[in-house]
N, C-alpha and C positions, 0 to 999 in steps of 0.2 A: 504494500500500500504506500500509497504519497503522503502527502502532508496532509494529515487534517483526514487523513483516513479516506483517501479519495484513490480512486485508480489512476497512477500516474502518464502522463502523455496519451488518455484513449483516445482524445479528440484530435492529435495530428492528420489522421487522414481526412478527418470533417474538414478540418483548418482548409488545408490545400486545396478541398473541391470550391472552397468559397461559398459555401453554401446549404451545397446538396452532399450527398454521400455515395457511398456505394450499394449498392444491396447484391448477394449474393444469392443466388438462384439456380442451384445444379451443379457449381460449380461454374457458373458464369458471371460475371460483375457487370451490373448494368445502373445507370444512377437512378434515384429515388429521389422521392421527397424528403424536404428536410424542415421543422415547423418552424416559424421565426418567432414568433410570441412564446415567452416563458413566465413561467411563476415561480415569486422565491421561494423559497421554501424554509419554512420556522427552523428554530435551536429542535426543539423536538422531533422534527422530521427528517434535521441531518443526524440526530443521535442515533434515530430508528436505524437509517441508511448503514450507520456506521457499526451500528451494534451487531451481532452474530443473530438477525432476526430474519425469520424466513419471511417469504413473500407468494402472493399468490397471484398470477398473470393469467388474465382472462384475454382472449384472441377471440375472432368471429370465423366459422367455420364457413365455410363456401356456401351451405345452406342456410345459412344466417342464425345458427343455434351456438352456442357459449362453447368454450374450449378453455378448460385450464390447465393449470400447471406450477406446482410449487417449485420455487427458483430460489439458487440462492445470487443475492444481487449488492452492489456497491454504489459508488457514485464519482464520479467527476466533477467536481464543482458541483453544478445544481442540477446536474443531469445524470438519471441513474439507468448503471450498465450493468448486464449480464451477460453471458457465453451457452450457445446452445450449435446444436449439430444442424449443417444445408441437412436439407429434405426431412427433419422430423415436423409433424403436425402444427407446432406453433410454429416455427421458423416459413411453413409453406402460406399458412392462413395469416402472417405479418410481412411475408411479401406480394403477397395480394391484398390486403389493407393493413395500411399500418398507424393504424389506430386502436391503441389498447389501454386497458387497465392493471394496474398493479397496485395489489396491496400488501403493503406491509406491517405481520403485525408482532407488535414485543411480547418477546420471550416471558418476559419476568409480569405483564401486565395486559395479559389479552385483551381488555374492555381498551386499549394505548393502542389505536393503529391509524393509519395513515393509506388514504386510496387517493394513489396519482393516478392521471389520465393525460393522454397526448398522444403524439405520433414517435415512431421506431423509425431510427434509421438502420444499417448493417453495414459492419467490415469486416473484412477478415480479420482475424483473430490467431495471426502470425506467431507461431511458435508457444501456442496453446496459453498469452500470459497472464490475460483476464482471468481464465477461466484456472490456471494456477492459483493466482494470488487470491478467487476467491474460496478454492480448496483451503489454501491456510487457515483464512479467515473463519471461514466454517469447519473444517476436520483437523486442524494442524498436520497435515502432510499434502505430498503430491497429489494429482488427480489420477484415478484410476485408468489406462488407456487407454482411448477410443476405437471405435470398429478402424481395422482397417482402410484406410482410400476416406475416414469421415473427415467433413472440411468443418472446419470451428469457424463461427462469426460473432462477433462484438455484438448486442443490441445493445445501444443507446437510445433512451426515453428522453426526449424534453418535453417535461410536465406544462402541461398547457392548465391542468387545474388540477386542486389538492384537495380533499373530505377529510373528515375523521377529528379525532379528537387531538391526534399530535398535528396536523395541520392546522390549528390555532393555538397551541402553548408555546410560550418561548420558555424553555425547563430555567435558567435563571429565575423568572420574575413567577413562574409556579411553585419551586420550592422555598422561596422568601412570602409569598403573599397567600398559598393556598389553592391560584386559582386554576383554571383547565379546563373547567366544563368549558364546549366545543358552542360557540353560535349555531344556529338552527342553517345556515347560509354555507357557501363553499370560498374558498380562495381560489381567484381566477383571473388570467389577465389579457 
């Protein structure tokens, strides 16, 4: 991990396309969308990011029915990435829309979670390092090897809008004043 508990240099290949990204599809690269609006994201929802907490990644299925998928995921700045394999089910239905949901919710305080939404970009995920460092993060060791011939890609989320109860606390001014109960309203920008 980087500084601040962040995945270090994921966004160089974002940088370079100026915009857009890559998306990976069979083994082919072709560019995508890439969302220009973000939202910040509270003290409690980069802890969540940062903490050893699982996540649950909802995709839309070509029949337009719910697809999930427990993930273990990091962040980049204010943009949170995962590592998944070309051609499994989410990685197909998030390169045919790449519009999804992630939630994230804490270990230590399940009623404590956090539902981002936005759009996915993909890169390759060159010498397996994302999906490394978030073995650490989650197992303390390496990651177990992939099928033969499987190709790793980066998903990067820019949260275009934040729910939940840690997308309104900033954990300083809740463990000094008490407070946390979540507004009825979402963070969005």
């Amino acid at each position: 991990m980087g500084p601040g508990g962040t995945i270090a240099d994921c966004g160089a290949e974002i940088a370079a396309a100026a915009g857009s990204a890559l998306r990976v599809t069979d083994g082919r690269a072709t560019r995508c969308y890439r969302a220009g609006m973000t939202t910040p994201l509270s003290e409690a929802t980069l802890a969540l990011l940062d903490g050893k907490n699982y996540a649950v990644l909802a995709t839309v299925n070509p029949d337009g029915s719910p697809q999930t998928s427990v993930m273990w995921v990091g962040r980049d700045g204010g943009d949170l990435v995962f590592s998944t394999v070309a051609g499994r089910v989410k990685h197909r239905n998030m390169s045919r829309d790449p519009r999804v949901s992630v939630t994230v919710i804490d270990s230590s305080d399940p009623e404590n979670y956090v539902e981002l939404r936005g759009r996915v970009s993909m890169t390759p995920d060159v010498g397996r390092r994302v999906d490394t460092e978030l073995s650490w993060k989650y197992d303390g060791k390496d990651p177990d090897p992939d099928r033969p011939g499987a190709v790793r890609v980066i998903v990067r989320l820019v949260v275009e809008r934040a729910t939940g109860k840690a997308a309104f606390t900033d954990v300083a001014s809740a463990a000094v004043t008490g407070a946390g109960d979540p507004p009825r309203w979402s963070r969005s920008r």
